[in-house]
Each structure stands twice: as C-alpha cells, then as structure tokens.
PAZA-495145 format. One record per atom (N, C-alpha, C, O, CB): residue number from 1; residue in three letters; x, y, z; atom name. Coordinates in steps of 0.2 Angstrom, whole numbers, plus 5000, padded with zeros to 4 digits. Atoms other than C-alpha are relative to their C-alpha. Glycine has a CB too. Example, Ala and Ser with C-alpha at 12.3 -4.5 7.8 and 13.67 -1.06 7.14 Angstrom:
BEGIN
1 ALA 5004 4994 5000 N
1 ALA 5062 4978 5039 CA
1 ALA 5004 5006 5000 C
1 ALA 5009 5005 5003 O
1 ALA 4995 5000 5006 CB
2 SER 4996 4994 4999 N
2 SER 5068 4995 5036 CA
2 SER 4996 5005 5003 C
2 SER 4999 5011 5004 O
2 SER 5002 5002 4993 CB
END
This chain:
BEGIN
1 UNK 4999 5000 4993 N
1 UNK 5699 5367 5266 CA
1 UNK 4994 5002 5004 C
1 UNK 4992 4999 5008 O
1 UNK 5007 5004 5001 CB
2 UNK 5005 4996 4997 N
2 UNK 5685 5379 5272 CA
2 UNK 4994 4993 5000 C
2 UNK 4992 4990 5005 O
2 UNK 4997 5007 4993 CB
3 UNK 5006 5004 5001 N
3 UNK 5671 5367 5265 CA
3 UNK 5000 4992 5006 C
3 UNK 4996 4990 5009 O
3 UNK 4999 4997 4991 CB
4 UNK 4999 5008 4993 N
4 UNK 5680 5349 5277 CA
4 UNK 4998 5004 5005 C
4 UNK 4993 5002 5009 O
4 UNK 5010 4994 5002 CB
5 UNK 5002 4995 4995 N
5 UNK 5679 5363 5289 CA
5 UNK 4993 5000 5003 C
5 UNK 4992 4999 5009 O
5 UNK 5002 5006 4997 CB
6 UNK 5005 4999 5000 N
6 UNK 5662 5366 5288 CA
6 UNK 4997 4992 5000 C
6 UNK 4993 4992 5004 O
6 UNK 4999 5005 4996 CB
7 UNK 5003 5007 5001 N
7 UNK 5657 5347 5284 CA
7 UNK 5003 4995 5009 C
7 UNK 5001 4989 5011 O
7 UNK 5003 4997 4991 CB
8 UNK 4997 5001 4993 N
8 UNK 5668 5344 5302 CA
8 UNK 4995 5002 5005 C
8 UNK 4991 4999 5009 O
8 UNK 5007 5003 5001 CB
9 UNK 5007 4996 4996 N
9 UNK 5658 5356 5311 CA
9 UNK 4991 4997 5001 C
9 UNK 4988 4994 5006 O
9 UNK 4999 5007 4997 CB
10 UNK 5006 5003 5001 N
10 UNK 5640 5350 5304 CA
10 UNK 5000 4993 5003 C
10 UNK 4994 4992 5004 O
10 UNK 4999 5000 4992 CB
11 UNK 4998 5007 4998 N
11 UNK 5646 5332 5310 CA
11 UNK 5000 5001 5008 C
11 UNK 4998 4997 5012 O
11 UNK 5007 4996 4997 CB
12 UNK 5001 4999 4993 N
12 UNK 5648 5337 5326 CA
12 UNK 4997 5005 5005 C
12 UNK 4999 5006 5011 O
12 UNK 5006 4999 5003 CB
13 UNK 5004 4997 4995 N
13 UNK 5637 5349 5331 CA
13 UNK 4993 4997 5000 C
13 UNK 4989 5000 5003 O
13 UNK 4999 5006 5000 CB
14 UNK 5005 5004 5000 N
14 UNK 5625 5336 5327 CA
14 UNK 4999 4996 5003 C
14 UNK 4994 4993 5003 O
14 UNK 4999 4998 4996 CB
15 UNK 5000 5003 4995 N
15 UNK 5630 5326 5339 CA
15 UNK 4998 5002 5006 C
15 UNK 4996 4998 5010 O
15 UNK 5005 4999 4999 CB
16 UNK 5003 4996 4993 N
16 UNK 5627 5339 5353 CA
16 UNK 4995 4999 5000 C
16 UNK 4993 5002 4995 O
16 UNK 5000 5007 5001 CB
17 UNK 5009 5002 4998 N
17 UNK 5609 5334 5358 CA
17 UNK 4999 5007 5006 C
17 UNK 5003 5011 5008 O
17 UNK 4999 4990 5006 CB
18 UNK 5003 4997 4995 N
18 UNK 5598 5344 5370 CA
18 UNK 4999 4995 5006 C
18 UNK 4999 4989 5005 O
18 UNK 4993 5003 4998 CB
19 UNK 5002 5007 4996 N
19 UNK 5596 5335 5386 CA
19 UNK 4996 5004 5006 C
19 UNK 4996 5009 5009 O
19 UNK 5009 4995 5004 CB
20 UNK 5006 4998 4998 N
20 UNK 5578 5335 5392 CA
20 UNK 5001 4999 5009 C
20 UNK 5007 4997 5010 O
20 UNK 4992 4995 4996 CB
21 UNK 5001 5000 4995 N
21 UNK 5573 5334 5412 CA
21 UNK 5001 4991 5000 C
21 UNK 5006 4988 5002 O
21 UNK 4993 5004 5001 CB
22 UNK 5001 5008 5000 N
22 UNK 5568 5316 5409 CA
22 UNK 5007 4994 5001 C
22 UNK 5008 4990 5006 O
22 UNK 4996 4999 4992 CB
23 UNK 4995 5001 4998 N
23 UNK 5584 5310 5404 CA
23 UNK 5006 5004 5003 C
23 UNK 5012 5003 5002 O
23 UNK 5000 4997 4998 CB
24 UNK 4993 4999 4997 N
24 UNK 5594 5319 5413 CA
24 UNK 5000 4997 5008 C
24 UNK 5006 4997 5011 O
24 UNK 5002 5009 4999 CB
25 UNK 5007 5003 4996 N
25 UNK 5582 5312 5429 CA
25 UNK 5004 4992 5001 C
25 UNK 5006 4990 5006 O
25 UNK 4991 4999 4994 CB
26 UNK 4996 5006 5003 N
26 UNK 5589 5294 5421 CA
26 UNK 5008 4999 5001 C
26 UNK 5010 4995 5005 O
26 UNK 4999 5001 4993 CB
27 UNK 4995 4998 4999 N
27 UNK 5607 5300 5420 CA
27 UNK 5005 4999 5008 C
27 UNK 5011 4996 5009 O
27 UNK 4999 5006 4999 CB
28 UNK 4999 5000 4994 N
28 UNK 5608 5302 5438 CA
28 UNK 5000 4993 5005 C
28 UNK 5002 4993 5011 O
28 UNK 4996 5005 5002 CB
29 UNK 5002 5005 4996 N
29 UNK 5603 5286 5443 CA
29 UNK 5005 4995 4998 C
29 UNK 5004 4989 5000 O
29 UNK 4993 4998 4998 CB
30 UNK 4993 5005 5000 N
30 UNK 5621 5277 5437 CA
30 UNK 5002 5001 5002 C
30 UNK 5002 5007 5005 O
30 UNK 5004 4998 4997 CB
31 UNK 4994 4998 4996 N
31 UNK 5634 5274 5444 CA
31 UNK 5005 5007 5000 C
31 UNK 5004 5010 4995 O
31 UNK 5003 4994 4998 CB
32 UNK 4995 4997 5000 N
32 UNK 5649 5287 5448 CA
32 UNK 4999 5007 4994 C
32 UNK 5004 5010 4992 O
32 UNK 5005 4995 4999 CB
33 UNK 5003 4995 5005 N
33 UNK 5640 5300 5437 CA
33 UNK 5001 5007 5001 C
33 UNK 4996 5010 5004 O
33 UNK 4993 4999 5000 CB
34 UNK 4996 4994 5000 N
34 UNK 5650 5317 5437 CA
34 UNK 4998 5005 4994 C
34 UNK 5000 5005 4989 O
34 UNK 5007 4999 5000 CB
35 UNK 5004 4996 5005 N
35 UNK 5639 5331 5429 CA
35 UNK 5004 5007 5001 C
35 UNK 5007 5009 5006 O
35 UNK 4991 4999 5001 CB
36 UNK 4996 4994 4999 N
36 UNK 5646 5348 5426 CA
36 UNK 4999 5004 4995 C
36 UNK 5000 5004 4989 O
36 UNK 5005 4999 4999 CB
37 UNK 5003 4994 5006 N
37 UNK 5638 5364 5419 CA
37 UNK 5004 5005 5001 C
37 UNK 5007 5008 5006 O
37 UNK 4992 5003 5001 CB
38 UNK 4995 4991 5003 N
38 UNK 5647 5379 5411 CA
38 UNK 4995 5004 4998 C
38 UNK 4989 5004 4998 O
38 UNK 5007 4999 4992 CB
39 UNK 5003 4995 5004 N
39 UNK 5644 5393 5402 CA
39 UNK 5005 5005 4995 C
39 UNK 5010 5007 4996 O
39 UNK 4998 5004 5006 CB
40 UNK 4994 4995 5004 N
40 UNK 5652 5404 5387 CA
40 UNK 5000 5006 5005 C
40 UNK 5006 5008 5006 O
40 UNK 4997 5003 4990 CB
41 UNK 4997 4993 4998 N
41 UNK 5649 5419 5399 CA
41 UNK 5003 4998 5007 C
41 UNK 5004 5003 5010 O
41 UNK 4994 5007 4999 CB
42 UNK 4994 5001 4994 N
42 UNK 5658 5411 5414 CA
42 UNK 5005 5001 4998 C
42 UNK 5007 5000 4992 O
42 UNK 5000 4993 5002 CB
43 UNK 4993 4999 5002 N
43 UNK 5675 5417 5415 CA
43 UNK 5005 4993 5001 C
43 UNK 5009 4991 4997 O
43 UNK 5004 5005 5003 CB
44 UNK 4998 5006 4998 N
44 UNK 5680 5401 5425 CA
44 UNK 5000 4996 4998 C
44 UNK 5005 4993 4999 O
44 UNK 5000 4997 5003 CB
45 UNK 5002 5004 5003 N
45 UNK 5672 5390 5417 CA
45 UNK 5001 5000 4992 C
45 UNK 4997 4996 4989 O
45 UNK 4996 5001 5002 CB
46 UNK 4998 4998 5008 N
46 UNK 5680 5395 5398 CA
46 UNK 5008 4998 5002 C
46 UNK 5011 4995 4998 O
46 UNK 4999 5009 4997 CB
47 UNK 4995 5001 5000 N
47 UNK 5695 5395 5407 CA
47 UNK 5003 4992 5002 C
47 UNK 5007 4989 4999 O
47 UNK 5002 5004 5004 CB
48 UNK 4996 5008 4997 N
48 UNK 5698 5377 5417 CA
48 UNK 4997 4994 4994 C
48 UNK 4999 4988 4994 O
48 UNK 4996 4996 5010 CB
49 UNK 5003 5007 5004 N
49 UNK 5687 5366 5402 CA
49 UNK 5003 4997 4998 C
49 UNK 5002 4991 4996 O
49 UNK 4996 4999 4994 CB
50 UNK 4997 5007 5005 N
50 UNK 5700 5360 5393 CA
50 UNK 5004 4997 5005 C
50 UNK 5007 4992 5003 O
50 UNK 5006 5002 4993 CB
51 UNK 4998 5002 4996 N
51 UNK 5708 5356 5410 CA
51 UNK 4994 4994 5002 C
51 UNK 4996 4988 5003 O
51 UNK 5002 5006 5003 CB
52 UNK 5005 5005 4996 N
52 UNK 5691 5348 5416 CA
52 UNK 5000 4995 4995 C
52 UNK 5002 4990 4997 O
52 UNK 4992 5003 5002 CB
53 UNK 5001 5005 5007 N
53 UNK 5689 5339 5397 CA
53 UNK 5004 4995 5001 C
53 UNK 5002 4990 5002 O
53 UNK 5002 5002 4993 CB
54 UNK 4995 5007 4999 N
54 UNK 5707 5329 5400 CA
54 UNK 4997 4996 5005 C
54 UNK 4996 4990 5005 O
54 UNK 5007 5002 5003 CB
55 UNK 5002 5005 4992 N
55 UNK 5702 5325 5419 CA
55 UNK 4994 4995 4999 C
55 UNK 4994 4989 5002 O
55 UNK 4995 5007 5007 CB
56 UNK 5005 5004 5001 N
56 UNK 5685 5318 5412 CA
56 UNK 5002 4993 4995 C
56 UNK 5000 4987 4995 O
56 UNK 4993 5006 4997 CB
57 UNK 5000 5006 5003 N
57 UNK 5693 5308 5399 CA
57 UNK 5007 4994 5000 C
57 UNK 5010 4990 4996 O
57 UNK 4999 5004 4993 CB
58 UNK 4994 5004 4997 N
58 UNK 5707 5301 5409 CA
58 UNK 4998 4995 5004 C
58 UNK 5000 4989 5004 O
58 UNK 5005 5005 5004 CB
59 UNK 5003 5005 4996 N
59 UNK 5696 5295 5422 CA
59 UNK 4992 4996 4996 C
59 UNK 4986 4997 4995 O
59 UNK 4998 5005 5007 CB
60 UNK 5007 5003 5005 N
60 UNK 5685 5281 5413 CA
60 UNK 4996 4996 5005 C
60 UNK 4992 4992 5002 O
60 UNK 5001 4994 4993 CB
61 UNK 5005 5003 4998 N
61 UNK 5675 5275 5429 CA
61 UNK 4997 5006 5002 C
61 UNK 4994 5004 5007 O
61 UNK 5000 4995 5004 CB
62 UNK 5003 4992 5000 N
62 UNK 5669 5293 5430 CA
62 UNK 4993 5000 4994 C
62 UNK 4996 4998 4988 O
62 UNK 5008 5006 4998 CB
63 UNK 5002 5000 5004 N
63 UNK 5654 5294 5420 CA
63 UNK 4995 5007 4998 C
63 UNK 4990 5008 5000 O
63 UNK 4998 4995 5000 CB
64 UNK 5000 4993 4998 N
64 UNK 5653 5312 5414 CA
64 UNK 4992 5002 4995 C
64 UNK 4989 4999 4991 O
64 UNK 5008 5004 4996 CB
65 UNK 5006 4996 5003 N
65 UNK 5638 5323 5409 CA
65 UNK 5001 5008 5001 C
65 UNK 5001 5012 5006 O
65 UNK 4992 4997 5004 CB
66 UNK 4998 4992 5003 N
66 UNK 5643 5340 5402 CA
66 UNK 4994 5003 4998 C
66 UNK 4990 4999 4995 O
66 UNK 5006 5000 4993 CB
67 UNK 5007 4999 5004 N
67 UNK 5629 5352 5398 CA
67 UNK 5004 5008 5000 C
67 UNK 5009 5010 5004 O
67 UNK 4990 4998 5005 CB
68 UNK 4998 4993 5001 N
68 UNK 5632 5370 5392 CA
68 UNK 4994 5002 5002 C
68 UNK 4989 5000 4999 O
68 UNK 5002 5002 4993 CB
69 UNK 5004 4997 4998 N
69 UNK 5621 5379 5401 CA
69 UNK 4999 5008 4996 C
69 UNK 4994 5011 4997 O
69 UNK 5000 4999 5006 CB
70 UNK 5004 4993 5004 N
70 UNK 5621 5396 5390 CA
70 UNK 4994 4999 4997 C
70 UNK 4990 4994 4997 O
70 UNK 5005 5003 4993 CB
71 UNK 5003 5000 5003 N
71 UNK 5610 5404 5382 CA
71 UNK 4999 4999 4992 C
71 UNK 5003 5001 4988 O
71 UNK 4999 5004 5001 CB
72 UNK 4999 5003 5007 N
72 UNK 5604 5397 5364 CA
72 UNK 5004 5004 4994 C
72 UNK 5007 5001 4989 O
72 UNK 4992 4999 4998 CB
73 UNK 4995 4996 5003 N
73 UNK 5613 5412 5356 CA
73 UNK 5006 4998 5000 C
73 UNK 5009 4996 4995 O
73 UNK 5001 5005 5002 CB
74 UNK 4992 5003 4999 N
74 UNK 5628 5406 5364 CA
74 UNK 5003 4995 4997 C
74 UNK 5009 4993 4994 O
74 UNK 5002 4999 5006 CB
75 UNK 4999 5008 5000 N
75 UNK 5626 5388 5363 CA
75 UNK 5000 5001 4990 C
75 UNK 5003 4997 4987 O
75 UNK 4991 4993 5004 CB
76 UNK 4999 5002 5009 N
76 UNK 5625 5392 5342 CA
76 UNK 5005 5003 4998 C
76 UNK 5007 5001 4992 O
76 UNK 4993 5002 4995 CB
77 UNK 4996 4996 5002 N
77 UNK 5639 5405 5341 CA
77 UNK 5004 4999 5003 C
77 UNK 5009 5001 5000 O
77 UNK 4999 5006 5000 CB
78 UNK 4994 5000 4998 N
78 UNK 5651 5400 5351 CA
78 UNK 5001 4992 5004 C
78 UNK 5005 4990 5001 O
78 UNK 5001 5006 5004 CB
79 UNK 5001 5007 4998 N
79 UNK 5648 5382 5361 CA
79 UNK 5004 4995 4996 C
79 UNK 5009 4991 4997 O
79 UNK 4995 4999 5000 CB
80 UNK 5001 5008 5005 N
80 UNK 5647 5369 5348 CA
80 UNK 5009 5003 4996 C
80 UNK 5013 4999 4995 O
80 UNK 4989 4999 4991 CB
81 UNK 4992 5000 5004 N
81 UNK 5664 5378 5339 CA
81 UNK 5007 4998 5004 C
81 UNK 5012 4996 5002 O
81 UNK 5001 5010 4997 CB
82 UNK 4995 5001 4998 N
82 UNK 5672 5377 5353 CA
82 UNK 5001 4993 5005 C
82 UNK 5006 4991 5008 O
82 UNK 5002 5005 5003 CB
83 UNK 5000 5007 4999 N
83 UNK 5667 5360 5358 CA
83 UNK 5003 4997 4994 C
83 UNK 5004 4991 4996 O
83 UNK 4994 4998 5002 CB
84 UNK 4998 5003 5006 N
84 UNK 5673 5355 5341 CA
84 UNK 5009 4999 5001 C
84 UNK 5013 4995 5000 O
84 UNK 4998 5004 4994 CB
85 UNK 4992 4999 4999 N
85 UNK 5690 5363 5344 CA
85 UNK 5000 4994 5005 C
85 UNK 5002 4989 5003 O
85 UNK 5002 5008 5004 CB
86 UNK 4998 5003 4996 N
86 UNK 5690 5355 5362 CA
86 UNK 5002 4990 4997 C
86 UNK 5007 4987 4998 O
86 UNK 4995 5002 5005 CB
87 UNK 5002 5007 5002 N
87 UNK 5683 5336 5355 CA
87 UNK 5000 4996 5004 C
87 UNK 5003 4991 5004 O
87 UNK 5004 4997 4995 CB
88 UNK 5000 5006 4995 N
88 UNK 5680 5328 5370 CA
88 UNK 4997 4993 4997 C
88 UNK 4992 4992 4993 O
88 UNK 4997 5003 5007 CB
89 UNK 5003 5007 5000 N
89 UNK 5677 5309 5369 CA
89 UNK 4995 4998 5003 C
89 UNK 4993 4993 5001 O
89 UNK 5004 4996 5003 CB
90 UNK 5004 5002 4999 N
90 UNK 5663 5309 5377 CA
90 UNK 4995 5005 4997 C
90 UNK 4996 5009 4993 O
90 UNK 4999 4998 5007 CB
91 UNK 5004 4997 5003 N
91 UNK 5645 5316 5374 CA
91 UNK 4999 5006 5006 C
91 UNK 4997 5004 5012 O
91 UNK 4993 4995 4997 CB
92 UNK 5005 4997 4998 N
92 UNK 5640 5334 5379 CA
92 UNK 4994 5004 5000 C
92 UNK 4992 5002 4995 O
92 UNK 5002 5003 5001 CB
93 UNK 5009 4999 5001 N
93 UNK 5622 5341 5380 CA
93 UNK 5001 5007 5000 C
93 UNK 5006 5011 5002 O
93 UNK 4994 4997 5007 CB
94 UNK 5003 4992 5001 N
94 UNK 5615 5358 5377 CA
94 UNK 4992 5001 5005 C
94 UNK 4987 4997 5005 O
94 UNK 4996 5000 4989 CB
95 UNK 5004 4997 4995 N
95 UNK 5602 5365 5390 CA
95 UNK 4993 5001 4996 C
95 UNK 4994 5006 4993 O
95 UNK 5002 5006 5004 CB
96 UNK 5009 5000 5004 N
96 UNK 5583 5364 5381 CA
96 UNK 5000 5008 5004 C
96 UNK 5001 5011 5009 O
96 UNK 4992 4991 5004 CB
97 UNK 5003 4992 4998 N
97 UNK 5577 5381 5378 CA
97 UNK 4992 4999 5004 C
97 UNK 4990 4993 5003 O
97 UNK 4998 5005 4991 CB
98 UNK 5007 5002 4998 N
98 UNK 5560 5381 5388 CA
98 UNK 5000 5002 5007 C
98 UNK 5003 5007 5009 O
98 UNK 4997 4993 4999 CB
99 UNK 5002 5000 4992 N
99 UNK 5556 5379 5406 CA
99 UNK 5007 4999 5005 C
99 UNK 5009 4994 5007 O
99 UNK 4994 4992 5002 CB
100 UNK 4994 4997 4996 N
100 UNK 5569 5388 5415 CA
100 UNK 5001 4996 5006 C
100 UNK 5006 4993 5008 O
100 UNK 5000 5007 5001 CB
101 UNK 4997 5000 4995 N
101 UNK 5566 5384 5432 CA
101 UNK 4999 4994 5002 C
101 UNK 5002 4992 5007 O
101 UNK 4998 5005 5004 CB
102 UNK 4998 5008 5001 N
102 UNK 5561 5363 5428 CA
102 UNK 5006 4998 4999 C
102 UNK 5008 4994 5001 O
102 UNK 4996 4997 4996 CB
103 UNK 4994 5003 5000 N
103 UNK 5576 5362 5422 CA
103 UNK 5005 5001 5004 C
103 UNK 5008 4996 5005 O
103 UNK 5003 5001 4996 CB
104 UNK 4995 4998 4996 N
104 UNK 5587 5371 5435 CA
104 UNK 4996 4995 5007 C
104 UNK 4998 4994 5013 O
104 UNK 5001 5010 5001 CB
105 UNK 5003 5005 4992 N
105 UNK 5575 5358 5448 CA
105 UNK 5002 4994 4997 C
105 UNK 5003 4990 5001 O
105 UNK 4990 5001 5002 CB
106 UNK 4996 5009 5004 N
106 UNK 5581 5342 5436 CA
106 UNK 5006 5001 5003 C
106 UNK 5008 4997 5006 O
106 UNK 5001 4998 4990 CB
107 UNK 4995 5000 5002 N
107 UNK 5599 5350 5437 CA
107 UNK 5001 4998 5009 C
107 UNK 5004 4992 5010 O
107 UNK 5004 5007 4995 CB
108 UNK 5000 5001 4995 N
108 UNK 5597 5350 5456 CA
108 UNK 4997 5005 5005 C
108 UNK 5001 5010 5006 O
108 UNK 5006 4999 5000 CB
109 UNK 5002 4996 4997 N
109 UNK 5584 5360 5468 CA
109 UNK 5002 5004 5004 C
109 UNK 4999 5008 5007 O
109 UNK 4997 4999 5001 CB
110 UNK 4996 4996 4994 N
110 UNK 5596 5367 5479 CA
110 UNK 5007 5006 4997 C
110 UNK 5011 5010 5000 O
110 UNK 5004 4992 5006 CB
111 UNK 4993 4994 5004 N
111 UNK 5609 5376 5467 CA
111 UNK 4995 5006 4998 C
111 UNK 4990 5008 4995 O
111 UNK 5005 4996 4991 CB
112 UNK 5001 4991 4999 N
112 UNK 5609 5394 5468 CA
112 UNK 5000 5002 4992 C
112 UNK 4996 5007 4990 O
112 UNK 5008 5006 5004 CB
113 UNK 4997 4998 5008 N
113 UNK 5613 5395 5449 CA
113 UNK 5008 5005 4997 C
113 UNK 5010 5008 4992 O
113 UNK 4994 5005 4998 CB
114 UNK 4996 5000 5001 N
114 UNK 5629 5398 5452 CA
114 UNK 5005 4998 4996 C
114 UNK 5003 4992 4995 O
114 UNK 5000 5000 5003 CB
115 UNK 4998 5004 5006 N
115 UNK 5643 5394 5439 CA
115 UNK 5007 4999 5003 C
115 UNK 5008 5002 5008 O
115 UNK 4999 5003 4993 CB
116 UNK 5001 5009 5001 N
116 UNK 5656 5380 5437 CA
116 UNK 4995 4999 5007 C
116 UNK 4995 5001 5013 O
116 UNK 5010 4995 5001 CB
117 UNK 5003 5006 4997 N
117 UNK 5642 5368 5444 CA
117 UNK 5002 4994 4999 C
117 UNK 5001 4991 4993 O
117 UNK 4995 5001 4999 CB
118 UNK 4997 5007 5002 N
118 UNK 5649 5351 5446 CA
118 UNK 4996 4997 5007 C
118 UNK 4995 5000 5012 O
118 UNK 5010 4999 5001 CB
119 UNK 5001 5002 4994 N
119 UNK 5640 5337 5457 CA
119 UNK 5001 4994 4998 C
119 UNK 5000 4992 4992 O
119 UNK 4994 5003 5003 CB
120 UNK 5001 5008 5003 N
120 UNK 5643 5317 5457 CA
120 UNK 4995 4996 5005 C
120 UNK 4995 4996 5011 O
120 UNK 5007 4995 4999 CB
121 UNK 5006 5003 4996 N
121 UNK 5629 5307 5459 CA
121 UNK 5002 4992 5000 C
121 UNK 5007 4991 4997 O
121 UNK 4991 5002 4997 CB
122 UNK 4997 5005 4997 N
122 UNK 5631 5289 5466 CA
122 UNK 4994 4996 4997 C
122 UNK 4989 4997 5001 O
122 UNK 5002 5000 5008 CB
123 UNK 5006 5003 4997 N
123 UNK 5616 5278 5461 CA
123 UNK 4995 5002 5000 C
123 UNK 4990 4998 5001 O
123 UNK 4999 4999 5006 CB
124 UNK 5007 4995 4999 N
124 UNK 5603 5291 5460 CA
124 UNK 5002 5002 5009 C
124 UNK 4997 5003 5013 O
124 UNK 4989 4994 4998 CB
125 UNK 5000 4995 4996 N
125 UNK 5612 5298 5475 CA
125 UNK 5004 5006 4998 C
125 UNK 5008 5006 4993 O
125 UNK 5002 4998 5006 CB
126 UNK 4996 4994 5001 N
126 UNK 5619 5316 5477 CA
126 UNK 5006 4998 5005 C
126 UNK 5004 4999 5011 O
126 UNK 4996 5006 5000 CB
127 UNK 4995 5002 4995 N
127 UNK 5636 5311 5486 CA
127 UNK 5005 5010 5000 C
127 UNK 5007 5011 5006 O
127 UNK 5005 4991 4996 CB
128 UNK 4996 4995 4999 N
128 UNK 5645 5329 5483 CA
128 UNK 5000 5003 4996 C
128 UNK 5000 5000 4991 O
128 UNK 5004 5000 5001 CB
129 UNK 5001 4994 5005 N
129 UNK 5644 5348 5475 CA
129 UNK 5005 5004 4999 C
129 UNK 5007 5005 5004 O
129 UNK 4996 5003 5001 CB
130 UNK 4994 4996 5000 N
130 UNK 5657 5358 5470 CA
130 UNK 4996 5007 4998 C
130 UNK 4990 5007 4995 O
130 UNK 5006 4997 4995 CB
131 UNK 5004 4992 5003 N
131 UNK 5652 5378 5466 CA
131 UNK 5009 5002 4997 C
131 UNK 5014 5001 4999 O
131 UNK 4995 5008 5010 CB
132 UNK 4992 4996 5000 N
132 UNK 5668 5387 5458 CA
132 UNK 5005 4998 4995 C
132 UNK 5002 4995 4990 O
132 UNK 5005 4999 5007 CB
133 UNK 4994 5003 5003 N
133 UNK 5686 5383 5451 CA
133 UNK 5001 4993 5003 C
133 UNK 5000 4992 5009 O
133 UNK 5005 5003 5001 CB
134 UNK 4998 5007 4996 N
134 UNK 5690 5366 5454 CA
134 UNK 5007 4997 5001 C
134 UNK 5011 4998 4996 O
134 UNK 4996 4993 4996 CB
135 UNK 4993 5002 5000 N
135 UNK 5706 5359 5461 CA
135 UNK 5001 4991 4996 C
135 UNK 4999 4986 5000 O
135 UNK 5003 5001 5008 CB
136 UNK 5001 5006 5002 N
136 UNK 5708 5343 5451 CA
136 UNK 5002 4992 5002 C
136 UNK 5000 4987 5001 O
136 UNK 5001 5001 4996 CB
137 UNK 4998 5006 4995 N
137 UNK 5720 5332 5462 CA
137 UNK 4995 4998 5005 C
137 UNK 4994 4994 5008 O
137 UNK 5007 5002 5004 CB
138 UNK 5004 5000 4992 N
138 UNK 5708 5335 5474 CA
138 UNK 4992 4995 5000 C
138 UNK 4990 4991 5004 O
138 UNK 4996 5010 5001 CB
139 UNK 5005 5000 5003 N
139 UNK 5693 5332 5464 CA
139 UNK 5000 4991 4998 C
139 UNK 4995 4987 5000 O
139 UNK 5000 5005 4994 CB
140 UNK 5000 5006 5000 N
140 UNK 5699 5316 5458 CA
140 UNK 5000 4993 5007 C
140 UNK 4998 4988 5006 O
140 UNK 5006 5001 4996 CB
141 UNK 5003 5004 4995 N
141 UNK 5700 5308 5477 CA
141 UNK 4996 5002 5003 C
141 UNK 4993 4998 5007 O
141 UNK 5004 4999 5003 CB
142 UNK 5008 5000 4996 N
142 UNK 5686 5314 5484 CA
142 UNK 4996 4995 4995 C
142 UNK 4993 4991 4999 O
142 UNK 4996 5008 5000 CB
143 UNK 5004 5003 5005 N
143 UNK 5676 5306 5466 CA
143 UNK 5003 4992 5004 C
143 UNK 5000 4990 5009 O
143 UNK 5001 5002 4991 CB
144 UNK 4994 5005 4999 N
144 UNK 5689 5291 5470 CA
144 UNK 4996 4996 5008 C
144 UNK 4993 4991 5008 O
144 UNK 5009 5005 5001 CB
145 UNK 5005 5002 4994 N
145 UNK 5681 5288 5490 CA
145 UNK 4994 5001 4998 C
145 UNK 4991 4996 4999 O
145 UNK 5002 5004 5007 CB
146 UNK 5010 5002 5000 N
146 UNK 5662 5293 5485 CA
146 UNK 4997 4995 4995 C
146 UNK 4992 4992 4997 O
146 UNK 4996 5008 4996 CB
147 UNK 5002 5004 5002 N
147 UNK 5661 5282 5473 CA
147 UNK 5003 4992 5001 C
147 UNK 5002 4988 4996 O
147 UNK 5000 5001 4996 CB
148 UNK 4997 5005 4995 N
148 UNK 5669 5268 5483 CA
148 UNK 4996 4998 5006 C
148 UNK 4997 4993 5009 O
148 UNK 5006 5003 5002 CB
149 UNK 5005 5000 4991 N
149 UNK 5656 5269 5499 CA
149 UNK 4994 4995 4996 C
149 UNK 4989 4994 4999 O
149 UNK 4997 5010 5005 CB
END
C-alpha cells in the first residue's frame, strides 16, 4: 500500500511544473483567465482551496492558473502532498525559485504581496483583483459580467 502511495505522489508532483515569467506573460493573454496564488503559510488561503478547487473546476469557461507561491521548503514538504490530496483537474504551478521581485512584476506590478491573490485577466487585460477571502457566489458573477464585456 505505502509503495502505490508513493508511486501516486511521484506521478503527480511531476506534474507540478514551475511557471517561469514568460509563460505566465502568455497565460494572461487568454481569454477569461482566473489566476490565483496561495500559500502553505496563509491561513485563508489553506482554509478556502478546497472551496476555491471546486469553484475552479465547476466553472469550465474560467481558465484557471493556480500557483503556490511558498517557499521551495514548503512547495516540497507540504504543497505538492496536499495538492495530491486535493487533485484538482486542472494544472497548478510552483513559483520558480530566483528573481523574486520579476516575478511578483509578471504576477502583477501593482500587488502589495498580499495573500489569497486572485485576479482575471480578459485578453491580456486585467479586468478585476481580489486581495482576501473570497465570497464565491459573488465571485462567480462578477467573472460571469467581466468576461462577457
């Protein structure tokens, strides 16, 4: 039992990629594109994922981009185990160790570095940001009108 265990894990934390500047640059530039960074040491952000996970994989013209923004400690000790648990259907990313403050200027130059970060981009626009807990009825018509205009 241990070893499928372990050969489950190895399968899907191989799947977790890093997601460089470039494309995440790319990313932005589709349609209805709802990106959303956490953290293991967020409390809110540990708390609503499996809440946000459903929301993302309920709405399929939503096109989600998850990134774990911890530190590479975290992202190896605790992340990927509990992305496994979780299994979301789509793909989430891991935050490239390196150039801290290029990336937080890819993720978006105007965020404080505050955490949950959620924003959807339209097109390669930024149409709306969330900072916080998210209400998800809420969440869902506003996405619902921005990507509609």
């Amino acid at each position: 039992m241990k070893i499928w265990f372990l050969i489950i894990l190895f399968l899907f934390a191989s799947s977790l990629e890093e997601l460089p500047s470039a494309k995440f640059k790319a990313l932005k530039q589709e349609p209805c594109t709802f990106i959303h960074g956490w953290a293991t040491w967020c409390s809110i952000c540990i708390q609503e994922l499996p809440q946000l996970l459903r929301f993302l994989s309920d709405n399929k013209r939503i096109k989600p981009v998850v990134i774990d923004l911890s530190d590479r400690y975290s992202q190896e000790n605790f992340s990927k185990k509990w992305m496994l648990h979780l299994a979301p259907p789509f793909k989430t990313y891991l935050r490239p160790s390196g150039n801290e403050s290029a990336y937080r200027n890819a993720l978006d130059k105007e965020w404080s570095g505050a955490l949950p970060y959620s924003a959807l981009y339209n097109n390669g626009k930024k149409k709306k940001v969330w900072l916080g807990s998210l209400n998800f009825t809420r969440l869902s018509e506003e996405i619902s009108a921005l990507c509609n205009e």
